[in-house]
C-alpha positions in Angstrom: 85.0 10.8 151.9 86.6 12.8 149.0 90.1 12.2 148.1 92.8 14.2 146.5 91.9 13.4 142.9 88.2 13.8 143.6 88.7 17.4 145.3 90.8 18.8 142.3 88.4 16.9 140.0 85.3 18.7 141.8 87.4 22.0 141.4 87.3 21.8 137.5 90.5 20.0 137.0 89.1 17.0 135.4 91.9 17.1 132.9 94.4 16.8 134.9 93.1 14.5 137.1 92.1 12.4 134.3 96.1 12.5 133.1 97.3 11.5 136.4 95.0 8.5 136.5 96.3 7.7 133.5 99.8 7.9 134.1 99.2 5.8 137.1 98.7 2.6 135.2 97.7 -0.6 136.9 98.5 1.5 139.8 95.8 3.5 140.5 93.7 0.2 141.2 95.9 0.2 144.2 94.8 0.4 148.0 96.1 4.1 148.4 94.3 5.4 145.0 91.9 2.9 144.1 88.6 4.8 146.1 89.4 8.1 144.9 89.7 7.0 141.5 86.8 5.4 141.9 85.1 8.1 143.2 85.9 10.5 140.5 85.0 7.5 137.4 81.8 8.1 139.2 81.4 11.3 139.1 82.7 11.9 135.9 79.8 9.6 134.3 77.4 10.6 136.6 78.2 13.7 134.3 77.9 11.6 131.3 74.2 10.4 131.7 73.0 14.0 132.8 74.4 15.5 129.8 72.9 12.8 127.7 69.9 13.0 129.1 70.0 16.8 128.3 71.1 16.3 124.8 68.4 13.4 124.5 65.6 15.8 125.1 66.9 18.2 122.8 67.2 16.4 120.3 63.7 14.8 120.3 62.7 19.1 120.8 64.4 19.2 117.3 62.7 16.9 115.4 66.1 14.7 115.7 64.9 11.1 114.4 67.2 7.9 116.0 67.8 5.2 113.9 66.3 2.9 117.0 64.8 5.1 119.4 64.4 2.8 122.2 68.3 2.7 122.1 69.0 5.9 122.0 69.9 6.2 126.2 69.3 3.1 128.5 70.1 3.5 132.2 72.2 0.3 133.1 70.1 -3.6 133.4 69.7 -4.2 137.3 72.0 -7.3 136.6 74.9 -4.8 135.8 76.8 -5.8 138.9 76.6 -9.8 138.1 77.5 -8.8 134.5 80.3 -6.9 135.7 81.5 -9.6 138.1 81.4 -12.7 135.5 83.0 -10.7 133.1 85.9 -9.9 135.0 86.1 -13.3 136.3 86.2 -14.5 132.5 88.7 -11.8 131.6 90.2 -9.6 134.1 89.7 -5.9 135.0 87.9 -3.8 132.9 89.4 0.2 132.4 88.1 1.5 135.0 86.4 4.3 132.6 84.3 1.7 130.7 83.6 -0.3 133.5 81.9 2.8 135.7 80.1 3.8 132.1 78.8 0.6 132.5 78.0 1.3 136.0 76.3 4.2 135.6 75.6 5.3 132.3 74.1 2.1 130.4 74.1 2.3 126.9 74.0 4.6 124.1 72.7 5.4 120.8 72.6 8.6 119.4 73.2 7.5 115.7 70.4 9.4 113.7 67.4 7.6 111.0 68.6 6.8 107.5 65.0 8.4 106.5 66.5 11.4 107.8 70.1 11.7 107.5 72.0 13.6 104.4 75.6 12.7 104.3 78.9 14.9 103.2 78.9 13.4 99.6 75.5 13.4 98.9 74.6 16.6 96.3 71.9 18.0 98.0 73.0 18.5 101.0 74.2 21.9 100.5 70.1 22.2 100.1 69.5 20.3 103.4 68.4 21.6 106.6 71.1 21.1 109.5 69.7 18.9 111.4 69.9 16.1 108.5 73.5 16.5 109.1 74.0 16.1 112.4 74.2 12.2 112.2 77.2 12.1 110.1 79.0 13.7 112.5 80.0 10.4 114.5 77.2 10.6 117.2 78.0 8.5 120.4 77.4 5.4 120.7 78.6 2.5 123.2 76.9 -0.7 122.9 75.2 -2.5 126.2 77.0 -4.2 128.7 75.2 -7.4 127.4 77.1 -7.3 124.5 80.1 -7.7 126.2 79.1 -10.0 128.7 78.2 -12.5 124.9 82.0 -12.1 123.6 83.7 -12.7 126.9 81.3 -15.9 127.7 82.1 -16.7 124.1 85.8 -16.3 124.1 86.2 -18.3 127.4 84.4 -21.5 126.1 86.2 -21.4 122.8 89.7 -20.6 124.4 89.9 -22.3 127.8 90.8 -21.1 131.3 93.0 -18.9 129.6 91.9 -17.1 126.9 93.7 -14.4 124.8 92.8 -10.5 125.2 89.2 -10.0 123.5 89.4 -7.0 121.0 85.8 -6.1 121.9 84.0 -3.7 119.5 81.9 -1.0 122.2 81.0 1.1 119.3 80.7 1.1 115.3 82.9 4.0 113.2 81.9 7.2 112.2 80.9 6.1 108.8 78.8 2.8 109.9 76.9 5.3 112.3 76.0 7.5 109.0 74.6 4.0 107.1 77.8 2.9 105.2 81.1 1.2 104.9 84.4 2.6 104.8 86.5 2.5 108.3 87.4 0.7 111.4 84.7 0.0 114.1 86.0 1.2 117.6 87.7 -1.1 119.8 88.9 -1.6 123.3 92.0 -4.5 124.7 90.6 -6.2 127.6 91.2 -7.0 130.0 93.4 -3.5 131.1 93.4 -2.4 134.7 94.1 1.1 133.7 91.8 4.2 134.6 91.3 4.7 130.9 91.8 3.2 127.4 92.9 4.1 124.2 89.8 3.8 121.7 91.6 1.4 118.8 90.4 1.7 115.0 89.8 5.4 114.8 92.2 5.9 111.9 95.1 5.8 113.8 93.6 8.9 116.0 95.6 8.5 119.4 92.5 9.4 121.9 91.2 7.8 124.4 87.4 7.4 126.3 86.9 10.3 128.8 89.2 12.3 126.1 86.3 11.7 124.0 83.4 11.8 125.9 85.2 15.5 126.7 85.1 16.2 123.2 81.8 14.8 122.1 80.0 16.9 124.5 82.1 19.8 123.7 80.2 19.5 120.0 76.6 18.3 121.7 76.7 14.6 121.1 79.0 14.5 118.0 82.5 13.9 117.8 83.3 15.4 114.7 84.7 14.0 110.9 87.7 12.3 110.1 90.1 13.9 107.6 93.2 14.0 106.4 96.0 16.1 108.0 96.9 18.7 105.3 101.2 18.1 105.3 100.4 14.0 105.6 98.1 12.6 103.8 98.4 9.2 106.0 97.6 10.3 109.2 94.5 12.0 110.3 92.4 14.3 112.9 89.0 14.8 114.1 87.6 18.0 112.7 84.3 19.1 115.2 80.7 19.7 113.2 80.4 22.4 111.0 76.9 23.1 112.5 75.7 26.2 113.8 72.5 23.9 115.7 75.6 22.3 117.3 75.8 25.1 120.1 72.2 25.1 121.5 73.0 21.2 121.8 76.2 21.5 123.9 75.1 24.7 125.8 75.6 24.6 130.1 76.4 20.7 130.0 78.4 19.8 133.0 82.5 19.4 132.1 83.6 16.0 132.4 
């Protein structure tokens, strides 16, 4: 039965529903809003695996090559739910975002073959075709729930019954995904009982999951660069691709 959040959400007010989650805290875990926010984390990446599954198949129609192919979308392992349980044993709740991703979604990995890519700095990529770009254009990425099942196990045996929060890493930075070094992997605090969670490590960019989901999909499976704001030269912003194949990519997929 749909609830408040999950009518307006179904209406095309995923913003704002996605706000008010928010703003709920710990709260919305709570017996009068927990099942309709449940309901619309569902829905919302139900929305997430069509569109990559959209995106998927175009790219391959492109000639798009993945640095590891059989990576590049992986429905969830059918041991999600005992994963999902023993991790929360070991650490507490997860966001409820990354834990229905998990859910639902699987894993990730749109990060584009080094045999392929051509990166900003590189001279001839003024000569380059557009789709050696797209890659360094932080394609999405969010490793397997496996992964995170290995650091909480780990962290409990090394730290007791009561371990410290585990700065888990659900993604590598824009830079890493293009093949080299230079910035912050991204991050999540767990455990957090929140609807959502503030991505950590993106230069200081305050965004968090669904807020980036929203805008990678906006720009066809790529978030964008980072650069420099141009009055402050120490903070920054995501710019979106400057990629014309970017629309064909991101046209009709459902709004999350």
């Amino acid at each position: 039965m749909a609830g408040p959040f999950l009518d307006r959400y179904l209406a095309g007010d995923s913003l704002g529903v996605w706000t008010e989650l928010l703003t709920l805290g710990p709260a919305v875990r709570s017996s009068t809003s927990a099942e309709d926010a449940y309901a619309v984390a569902r829905e919302t990446m139900q929305r997430v695996r069509r569109n990559l599954d959209v995106i998927h198949a175009r790219l391959l129609q492109l000639g798009y090559r993945f640095q590891e192919p059989e990576a590049a979308v992986v429905p969830p392992p059918t041991a999600t739910g005992a994963l999902l349980k023993e991790i929360e044993r070991l650490l507490g709740p997860l966001p409820l975002s990354l834990r229905v991703f998990y859910e639902v979604v699987g894993s990730v990995d749109l990060r584009q073959s080094l045999d392929q890519i051509t990166r900003k700095a590189w001279p001839e990529r003024a000569r380059e075709p557009e789709l050696s770009q797209l890659g360094d254009n932080d394609p999405l990425q969010v490793f397997p729930i496996q992964d995170l099942h290995k650091q909480a196990c780990r962290r409990h045996t090394v730290a007791g019954d009561t371990p410290p929060r585990l700065y888990f890493c659900w993604a590598v930075d824009e830079y890493h995904k293009s093949h080299y070094s230079g910035g912050e992997n991204y991050h999540v605090w767990l455990p957090d009982p929140a609807a959502d969670f503030r991505i950590e490590g993106m230069y200081e960019i305050d965004e968090y999951f669904v807020e980036y989901l929203r805008a990678t999909f906006a720009f066809g499976g790529f978030r964008g660069y980072v650069e420099t704001l141009p009055d402050d030269d120490q903070r920054c912003r995501k710019v979106a691709p400057p990629l014309q194949i970017i629309q064909p990519l991101a046209a009709d997929l459902l709004p999350i």
